[in-house]
N, CA, C and O atoms as CSV, one atom per row, in Angstrom:
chain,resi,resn,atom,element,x,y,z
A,1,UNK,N,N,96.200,48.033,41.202
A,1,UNK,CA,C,97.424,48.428,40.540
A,1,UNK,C,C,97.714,49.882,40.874
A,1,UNK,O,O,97.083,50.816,40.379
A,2,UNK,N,N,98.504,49.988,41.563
A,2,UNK,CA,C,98.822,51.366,42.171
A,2,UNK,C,C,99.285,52.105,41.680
A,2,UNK,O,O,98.988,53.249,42.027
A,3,UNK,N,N,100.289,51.923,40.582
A,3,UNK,CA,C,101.049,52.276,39.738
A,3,UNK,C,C,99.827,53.466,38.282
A,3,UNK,O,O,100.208,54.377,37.547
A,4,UNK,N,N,98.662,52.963,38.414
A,4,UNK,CA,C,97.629,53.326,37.318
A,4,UNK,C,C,97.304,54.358,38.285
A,4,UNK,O,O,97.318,55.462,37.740
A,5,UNK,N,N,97.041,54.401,39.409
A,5,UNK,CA,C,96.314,55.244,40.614
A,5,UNK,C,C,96.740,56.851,40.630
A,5,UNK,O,O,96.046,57.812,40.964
A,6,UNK,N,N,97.928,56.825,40.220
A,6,UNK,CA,C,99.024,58.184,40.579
A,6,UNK,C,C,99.699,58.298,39.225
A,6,UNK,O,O,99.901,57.488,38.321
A,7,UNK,N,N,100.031,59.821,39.428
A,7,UNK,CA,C,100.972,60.473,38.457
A,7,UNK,C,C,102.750,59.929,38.382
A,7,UNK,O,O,103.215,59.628,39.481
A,8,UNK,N,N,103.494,59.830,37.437
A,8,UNK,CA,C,103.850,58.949,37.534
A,8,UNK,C,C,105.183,59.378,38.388
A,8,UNK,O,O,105.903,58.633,39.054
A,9,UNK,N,N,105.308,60.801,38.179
A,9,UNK,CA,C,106.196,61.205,39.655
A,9,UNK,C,C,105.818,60.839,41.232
A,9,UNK,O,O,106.613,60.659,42.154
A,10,UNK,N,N,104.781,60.799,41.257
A,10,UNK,CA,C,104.151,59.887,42.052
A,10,UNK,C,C,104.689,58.537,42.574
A,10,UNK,O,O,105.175,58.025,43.583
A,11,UNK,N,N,104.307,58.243,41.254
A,11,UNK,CA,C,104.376,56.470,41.462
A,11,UNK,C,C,106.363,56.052,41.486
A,11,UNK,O,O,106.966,54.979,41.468
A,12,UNK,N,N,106.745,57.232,41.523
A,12,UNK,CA,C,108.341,57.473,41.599
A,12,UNK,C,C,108.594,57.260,42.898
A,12,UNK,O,O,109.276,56.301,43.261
A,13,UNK,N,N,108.145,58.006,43.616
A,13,UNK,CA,C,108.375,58.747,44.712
A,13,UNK,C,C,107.691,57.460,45.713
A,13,UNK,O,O,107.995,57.108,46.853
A,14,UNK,N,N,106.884,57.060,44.975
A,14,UNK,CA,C,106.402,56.029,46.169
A,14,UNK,C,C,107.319,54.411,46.343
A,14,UNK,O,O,107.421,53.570,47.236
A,15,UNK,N,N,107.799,54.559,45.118
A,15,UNK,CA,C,108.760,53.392,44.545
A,15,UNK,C,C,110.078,53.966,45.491
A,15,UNK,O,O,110.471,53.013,46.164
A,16,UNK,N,N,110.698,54.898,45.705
A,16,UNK,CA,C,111.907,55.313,46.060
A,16,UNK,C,C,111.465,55.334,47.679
A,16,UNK,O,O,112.282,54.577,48.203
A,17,UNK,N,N,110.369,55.947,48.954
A,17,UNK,CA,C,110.156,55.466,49.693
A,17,UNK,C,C,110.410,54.152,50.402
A,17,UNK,O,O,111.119,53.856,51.364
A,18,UNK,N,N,109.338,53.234,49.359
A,18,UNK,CA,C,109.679,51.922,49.923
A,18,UNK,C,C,111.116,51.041,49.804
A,18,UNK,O,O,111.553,50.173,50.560
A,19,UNK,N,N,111.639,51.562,48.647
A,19,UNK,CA,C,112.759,51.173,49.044
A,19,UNK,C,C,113.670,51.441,49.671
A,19,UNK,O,O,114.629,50.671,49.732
A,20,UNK,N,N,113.639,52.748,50.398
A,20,UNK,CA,C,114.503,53.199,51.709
A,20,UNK,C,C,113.888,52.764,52.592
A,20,UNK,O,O,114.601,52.469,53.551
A,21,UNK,N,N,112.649,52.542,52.747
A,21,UNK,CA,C,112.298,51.546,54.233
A,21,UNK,C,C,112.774,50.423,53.901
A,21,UNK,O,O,113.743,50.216,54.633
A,22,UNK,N,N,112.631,49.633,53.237
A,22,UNK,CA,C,113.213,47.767,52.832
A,22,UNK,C,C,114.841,48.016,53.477
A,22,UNK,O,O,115.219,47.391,54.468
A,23,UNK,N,N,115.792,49.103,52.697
A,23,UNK,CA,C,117.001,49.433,52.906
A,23,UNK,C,C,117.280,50.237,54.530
A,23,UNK,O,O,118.222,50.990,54.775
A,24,UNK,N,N,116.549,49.966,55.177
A,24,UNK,CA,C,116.445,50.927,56.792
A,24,UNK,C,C,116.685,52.677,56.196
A,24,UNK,O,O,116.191,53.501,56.965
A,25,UNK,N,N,117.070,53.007,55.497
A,25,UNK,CA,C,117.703,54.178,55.175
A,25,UNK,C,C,116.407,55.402,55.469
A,25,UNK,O,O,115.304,55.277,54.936
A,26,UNK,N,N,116.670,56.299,56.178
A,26,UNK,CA,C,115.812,57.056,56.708
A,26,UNK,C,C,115.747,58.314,55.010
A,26,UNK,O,O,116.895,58.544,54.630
A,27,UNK,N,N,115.030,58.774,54.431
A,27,UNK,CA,C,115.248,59.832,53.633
A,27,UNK,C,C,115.646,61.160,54.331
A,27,UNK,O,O,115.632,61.268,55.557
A,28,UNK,N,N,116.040,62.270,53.407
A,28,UNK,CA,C,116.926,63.437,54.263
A,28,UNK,C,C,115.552,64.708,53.535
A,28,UNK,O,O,115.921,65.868,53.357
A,29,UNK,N,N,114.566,64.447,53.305
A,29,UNK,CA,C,113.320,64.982,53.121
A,29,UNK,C,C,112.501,65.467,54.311
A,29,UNK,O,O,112.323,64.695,55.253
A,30,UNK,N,N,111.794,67.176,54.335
A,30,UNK,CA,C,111.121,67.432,55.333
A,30,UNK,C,C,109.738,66.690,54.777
A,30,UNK,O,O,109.700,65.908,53.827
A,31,UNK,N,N,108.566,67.136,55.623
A,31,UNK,CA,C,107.490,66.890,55.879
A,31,UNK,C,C,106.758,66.838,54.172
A,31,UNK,O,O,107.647,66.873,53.321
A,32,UNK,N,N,105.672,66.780,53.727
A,32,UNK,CA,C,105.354,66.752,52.732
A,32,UNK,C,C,104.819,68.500,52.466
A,32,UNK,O,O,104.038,68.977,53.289
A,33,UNK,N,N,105.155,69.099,51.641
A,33,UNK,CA,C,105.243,70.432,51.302
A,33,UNK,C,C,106.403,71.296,52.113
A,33,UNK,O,O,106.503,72.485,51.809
A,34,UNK,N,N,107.173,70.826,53.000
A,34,UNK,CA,C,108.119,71.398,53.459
A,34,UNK,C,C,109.377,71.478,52.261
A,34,UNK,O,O,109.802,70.646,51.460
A,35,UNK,N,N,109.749,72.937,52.567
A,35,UNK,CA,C,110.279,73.681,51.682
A,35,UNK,C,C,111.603,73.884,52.073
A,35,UNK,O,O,112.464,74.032,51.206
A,36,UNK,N,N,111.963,73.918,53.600
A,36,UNK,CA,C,113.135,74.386,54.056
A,36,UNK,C,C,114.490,73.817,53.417
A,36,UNK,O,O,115.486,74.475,53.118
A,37,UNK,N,N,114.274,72.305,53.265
A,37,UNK,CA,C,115.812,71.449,52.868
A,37,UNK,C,C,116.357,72.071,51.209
A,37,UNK,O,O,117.503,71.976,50.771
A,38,UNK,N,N,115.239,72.665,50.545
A,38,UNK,CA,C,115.738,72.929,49.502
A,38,UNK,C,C,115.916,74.273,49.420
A,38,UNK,O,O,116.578,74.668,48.460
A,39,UNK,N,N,115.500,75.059,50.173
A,39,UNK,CA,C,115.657,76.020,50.369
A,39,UNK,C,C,117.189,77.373,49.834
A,39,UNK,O,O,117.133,78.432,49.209
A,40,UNK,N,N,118.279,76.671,50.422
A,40,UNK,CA,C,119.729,77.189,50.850
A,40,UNK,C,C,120.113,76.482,48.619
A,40,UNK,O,O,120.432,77.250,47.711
A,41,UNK,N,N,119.943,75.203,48.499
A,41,UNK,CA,C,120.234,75.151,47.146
A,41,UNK,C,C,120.015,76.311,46.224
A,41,UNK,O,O,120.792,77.187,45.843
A,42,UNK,N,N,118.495,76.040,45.916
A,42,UNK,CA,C,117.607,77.021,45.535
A,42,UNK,C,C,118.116,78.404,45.477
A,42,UNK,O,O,118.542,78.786,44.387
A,43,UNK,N,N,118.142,79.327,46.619
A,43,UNK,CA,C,119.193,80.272,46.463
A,43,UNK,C,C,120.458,80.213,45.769
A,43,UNK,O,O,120.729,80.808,44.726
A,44,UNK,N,N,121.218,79.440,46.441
A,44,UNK,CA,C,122.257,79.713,44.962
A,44,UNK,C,C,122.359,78.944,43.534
A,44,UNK,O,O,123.222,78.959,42.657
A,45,UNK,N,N,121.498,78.472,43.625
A,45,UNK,CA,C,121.135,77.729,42.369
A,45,UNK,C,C,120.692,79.465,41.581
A,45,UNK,O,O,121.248,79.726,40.514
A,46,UNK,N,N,119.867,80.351,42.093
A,46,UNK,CA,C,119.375,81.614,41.814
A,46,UNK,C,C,120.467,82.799,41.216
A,46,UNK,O,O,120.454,83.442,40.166
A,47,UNK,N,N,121.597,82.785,42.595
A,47,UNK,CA,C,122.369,83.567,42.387
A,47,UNK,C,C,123.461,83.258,41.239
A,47,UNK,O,O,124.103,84.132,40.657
A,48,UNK,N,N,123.561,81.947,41.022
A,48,UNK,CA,C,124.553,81.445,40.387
A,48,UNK,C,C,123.981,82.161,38.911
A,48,UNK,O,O,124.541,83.031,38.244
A,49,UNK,N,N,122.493,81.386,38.621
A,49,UNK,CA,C,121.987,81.667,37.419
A,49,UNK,C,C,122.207,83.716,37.279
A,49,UNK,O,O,122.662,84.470,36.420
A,50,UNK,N,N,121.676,83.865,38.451
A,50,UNK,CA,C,122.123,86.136,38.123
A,50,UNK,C,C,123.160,86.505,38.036
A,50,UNK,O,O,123.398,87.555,37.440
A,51,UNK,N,N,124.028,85.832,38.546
A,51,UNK,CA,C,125.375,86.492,38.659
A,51,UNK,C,C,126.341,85.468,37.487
A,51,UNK,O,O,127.428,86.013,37.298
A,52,UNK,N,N,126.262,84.764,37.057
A,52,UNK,CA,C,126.859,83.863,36.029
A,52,UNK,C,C,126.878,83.732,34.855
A,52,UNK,O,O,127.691,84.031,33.980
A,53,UNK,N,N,125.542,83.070,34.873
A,53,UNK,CA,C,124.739,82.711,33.929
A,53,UNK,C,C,124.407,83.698,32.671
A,53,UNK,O,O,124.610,83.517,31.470
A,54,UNK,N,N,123.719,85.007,33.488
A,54,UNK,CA,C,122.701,85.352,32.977
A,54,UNK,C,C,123.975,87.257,32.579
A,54,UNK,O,O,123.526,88.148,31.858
A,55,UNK,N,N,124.576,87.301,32.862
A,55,UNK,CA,C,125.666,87.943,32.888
A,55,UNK,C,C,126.853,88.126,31.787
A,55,UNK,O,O,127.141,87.092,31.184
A,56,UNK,N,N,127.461,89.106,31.500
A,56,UNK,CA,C,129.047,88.820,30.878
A,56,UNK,C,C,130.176,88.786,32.046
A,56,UNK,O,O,131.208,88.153,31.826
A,57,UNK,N,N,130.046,89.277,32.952
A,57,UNK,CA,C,130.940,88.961,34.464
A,57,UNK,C,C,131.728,88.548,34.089
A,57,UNK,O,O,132.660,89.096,33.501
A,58,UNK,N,N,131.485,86.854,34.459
A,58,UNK,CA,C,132.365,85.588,34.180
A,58,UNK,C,C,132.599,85.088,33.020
A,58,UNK,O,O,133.053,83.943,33.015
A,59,UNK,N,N,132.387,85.715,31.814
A,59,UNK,CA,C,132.742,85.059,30.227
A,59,UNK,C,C,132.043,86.569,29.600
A,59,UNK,O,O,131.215,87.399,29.976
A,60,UNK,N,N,133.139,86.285,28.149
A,60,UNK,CA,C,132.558,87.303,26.906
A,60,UNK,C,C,131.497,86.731,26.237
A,60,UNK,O,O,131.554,85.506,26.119
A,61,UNK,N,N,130.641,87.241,25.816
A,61,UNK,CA,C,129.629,87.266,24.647
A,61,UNK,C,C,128.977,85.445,25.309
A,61,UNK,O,O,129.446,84.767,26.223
A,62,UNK,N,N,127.946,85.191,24.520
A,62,UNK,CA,C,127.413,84.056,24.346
A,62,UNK,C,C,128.107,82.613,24.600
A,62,UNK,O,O,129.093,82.139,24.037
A,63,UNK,N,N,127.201,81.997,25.736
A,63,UNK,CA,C,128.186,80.681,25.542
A,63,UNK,C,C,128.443,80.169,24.270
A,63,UNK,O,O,128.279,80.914,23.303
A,64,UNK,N,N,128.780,79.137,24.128
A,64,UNK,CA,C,129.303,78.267,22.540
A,64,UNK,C,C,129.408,77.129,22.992
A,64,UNK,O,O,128.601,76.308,22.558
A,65,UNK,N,N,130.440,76.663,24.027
A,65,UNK,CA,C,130.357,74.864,24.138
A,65,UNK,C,C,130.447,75.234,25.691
A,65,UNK,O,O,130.561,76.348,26.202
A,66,UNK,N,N,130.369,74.087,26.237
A,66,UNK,CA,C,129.958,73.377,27.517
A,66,UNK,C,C,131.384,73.854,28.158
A,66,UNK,O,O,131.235,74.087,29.357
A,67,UNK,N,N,132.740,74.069,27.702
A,67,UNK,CA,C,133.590,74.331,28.592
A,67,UNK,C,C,134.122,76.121,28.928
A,67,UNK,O,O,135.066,76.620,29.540
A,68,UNK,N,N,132.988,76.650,28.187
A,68,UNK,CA,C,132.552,77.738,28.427
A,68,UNK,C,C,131.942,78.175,29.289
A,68,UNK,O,O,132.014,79.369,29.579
A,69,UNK,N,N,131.148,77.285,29.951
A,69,UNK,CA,C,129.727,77.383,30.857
A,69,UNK,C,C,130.994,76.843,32.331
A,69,UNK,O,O,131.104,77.278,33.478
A,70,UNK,N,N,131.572,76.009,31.761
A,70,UNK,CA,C,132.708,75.395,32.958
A,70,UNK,C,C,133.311,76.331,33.600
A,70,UNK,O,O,133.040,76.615,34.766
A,71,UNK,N,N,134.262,76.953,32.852
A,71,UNK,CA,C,135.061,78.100,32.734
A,71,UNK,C,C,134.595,78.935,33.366
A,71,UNK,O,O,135.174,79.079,34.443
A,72,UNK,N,N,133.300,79.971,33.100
A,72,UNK,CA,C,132.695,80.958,33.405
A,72,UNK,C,C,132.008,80.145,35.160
A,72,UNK,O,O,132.183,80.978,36.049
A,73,UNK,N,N,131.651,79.437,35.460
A,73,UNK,CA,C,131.325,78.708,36.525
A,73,UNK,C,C,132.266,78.995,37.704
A,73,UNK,O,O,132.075,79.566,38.778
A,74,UNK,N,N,133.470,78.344,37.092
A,74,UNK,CA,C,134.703,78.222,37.717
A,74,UNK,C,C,134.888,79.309,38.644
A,74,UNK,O,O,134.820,79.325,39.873
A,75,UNK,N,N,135.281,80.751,37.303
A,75,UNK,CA,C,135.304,81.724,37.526
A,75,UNK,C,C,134.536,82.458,39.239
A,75,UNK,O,O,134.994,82.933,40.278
A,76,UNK,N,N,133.165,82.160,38.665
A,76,UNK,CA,C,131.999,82.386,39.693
A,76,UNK,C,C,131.924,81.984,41.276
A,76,UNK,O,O,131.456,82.553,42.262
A,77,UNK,N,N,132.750,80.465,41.021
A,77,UNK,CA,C,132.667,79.696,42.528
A,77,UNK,C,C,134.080,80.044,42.886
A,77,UNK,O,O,134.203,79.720,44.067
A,78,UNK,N,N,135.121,80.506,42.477
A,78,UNK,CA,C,136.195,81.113,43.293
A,78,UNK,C,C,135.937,82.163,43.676
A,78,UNK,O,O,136.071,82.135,44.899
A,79,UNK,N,N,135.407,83.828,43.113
A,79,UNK,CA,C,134.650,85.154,43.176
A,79,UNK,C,C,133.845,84.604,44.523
A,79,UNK,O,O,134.230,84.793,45.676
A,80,UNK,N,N,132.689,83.910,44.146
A,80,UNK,CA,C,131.855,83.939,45.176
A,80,UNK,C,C,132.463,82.975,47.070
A,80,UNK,O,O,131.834,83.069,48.124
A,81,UNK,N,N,133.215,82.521,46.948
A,81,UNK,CA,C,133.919,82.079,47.983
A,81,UNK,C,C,135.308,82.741,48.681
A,81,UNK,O,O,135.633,82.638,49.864
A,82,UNK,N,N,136.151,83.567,47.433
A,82,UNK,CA,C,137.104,83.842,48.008
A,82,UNK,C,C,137.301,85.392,47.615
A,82,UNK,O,O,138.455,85.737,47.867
A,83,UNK,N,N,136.490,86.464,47.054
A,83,UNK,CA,C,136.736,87.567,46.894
A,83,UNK,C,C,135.029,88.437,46.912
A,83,UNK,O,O,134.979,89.647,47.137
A,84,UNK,N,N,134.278,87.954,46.756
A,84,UNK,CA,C,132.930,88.219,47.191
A,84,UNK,C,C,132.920,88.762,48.900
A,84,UNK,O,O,133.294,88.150,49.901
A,85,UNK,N,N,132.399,90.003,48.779
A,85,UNK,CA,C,131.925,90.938,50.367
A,85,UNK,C,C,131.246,90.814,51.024
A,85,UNK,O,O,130.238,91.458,50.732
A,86,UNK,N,N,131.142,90.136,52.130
A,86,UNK,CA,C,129.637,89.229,52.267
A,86,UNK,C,C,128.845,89.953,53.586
A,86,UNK,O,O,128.557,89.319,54.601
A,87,UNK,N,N,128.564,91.309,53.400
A,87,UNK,CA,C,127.606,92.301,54.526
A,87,UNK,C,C,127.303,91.239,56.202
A,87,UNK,O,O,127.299,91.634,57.368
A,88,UNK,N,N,127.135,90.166,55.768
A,88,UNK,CA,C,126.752,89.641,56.971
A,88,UNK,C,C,128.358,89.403,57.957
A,88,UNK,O,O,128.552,89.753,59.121
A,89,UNK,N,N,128.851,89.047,57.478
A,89,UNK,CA,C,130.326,88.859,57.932
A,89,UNK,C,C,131.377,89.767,57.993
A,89,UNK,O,O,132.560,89.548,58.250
A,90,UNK,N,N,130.571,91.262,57.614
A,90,UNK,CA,C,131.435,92.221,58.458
A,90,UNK,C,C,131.940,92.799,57.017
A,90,UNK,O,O,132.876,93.581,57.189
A,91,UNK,N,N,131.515,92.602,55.365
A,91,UNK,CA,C,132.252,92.537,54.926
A,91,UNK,C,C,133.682,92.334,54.390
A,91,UNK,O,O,134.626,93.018,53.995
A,92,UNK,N,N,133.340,90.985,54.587
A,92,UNK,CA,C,134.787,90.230,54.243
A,92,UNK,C,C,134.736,89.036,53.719
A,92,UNK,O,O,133.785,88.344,54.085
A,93,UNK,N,N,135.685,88.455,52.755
A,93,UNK,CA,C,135.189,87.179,52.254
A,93,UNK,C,C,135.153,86.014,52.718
A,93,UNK,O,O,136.077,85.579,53.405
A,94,UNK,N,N,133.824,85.141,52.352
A,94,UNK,CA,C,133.508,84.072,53.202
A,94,UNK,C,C,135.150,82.937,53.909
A,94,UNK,O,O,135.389,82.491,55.031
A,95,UNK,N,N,135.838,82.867,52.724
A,95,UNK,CA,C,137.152,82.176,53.190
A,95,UNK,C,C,138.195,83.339,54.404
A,95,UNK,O,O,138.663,83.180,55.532
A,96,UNK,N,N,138.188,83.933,53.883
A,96,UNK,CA,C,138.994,85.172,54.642
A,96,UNK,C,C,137.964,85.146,56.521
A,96,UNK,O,O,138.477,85.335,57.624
A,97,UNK,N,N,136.787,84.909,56.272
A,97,UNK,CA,C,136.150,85.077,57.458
A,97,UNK,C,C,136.318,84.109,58.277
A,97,UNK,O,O,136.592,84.268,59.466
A,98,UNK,N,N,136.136,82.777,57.592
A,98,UNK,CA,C,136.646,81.512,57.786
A,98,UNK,C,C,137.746,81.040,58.308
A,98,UNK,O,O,137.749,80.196,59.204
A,99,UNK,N,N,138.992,81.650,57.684
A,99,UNK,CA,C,140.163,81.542,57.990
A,99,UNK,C,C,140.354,82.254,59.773
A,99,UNK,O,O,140.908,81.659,60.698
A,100,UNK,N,N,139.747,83.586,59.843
A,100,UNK,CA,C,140.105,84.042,61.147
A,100,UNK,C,C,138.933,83.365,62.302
A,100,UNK,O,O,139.066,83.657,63.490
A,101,UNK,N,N,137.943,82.571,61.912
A,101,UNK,CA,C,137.015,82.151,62.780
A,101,UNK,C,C,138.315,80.823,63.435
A,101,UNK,O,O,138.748,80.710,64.582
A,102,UNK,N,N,138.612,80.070,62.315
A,102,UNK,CA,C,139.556,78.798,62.894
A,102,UNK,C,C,140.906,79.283,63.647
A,102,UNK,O,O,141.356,78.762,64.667
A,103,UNK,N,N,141.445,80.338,62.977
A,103,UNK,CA,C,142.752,80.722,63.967
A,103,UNK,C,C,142.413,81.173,64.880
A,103,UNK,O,O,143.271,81.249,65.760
A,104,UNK,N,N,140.990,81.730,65.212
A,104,UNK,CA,C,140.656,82.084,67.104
A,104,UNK,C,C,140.379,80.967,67.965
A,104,UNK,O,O,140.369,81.044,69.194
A,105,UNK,N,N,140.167,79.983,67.334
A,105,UNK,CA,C,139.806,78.605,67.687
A,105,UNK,C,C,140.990,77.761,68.260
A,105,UNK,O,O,141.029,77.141,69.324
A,106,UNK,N,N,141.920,77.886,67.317
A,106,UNK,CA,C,143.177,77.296,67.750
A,106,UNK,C,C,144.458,78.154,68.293
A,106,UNK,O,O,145.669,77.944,68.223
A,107,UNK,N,N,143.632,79.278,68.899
A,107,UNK,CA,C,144.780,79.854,69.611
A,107,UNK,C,C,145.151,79.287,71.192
A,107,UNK,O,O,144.475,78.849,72.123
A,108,UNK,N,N,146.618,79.549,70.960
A,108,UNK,CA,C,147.281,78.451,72.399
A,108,UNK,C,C,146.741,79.765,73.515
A,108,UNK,O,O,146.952,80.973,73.401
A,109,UNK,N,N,146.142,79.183,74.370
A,109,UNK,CA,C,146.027,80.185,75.495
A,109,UNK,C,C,147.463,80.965,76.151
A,109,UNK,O,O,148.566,80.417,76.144
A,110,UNK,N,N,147.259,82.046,76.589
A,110,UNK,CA,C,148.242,82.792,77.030
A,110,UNK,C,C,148.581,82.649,78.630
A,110,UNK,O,O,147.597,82.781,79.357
A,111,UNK,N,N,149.769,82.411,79.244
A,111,UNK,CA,C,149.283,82.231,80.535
A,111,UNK,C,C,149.153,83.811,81.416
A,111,UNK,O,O,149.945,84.673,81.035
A,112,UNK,N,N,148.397,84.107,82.314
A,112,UNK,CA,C,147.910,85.187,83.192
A,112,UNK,C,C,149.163,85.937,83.823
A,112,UNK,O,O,148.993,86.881,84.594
């Protein structure tokens, strides 16, 4: 009984395996202790919590209900996408950087 053998996250994890092999479905998981795929979440799962969360920034005083936490979120993922300075990109915001990466892309060539 295999299920008695292992912890029961374990016995999760081994249950969810086999059924992506039965289902052909390859999992989107590195190696066993590989860290990288969660990696990029993790970070802003981090920043969100410092800069959000843990903050008055994005909301006054203490949350209270759940559309507070929304709200103040909201707040956070527009800031951090469309007015946030982002040193690597020259300081400029990730959309703003974005925007001029695609219009060099689709520029009509000039003729000589």
């Amino acid at each position: 009984m295999l299920h008695r053998l292992v912890e029961p996250g374990q016995y999760t994890s081994l249950r969810l395996t086999e059924h992506l092999a039965l289902e052909e479905i390859r999992p989107s998981i590195g190696s066993v202790g590989d860290a990288y795929d969660n990696a990029l979440m993790e970070t802003i799962n981090g920043l969100y919590k410092a800069e959000c969360i843990r903050t008055l920034v994005f909301h006054d005083g203490p949350y209270k209900t759940i559309a507070d936490v929304e709200y103040a979120t909201a707040g956070w993922v527009d800031w951090y996408n469309n007015r946030r300075l982002h040193s690597t990109l020259g300081n400029v915001p990730p959309v703003e950087f974005e925007q001029a990466h695609y219009a060099a892309l689709n520029r009509e060539p000039h003729p000589v």
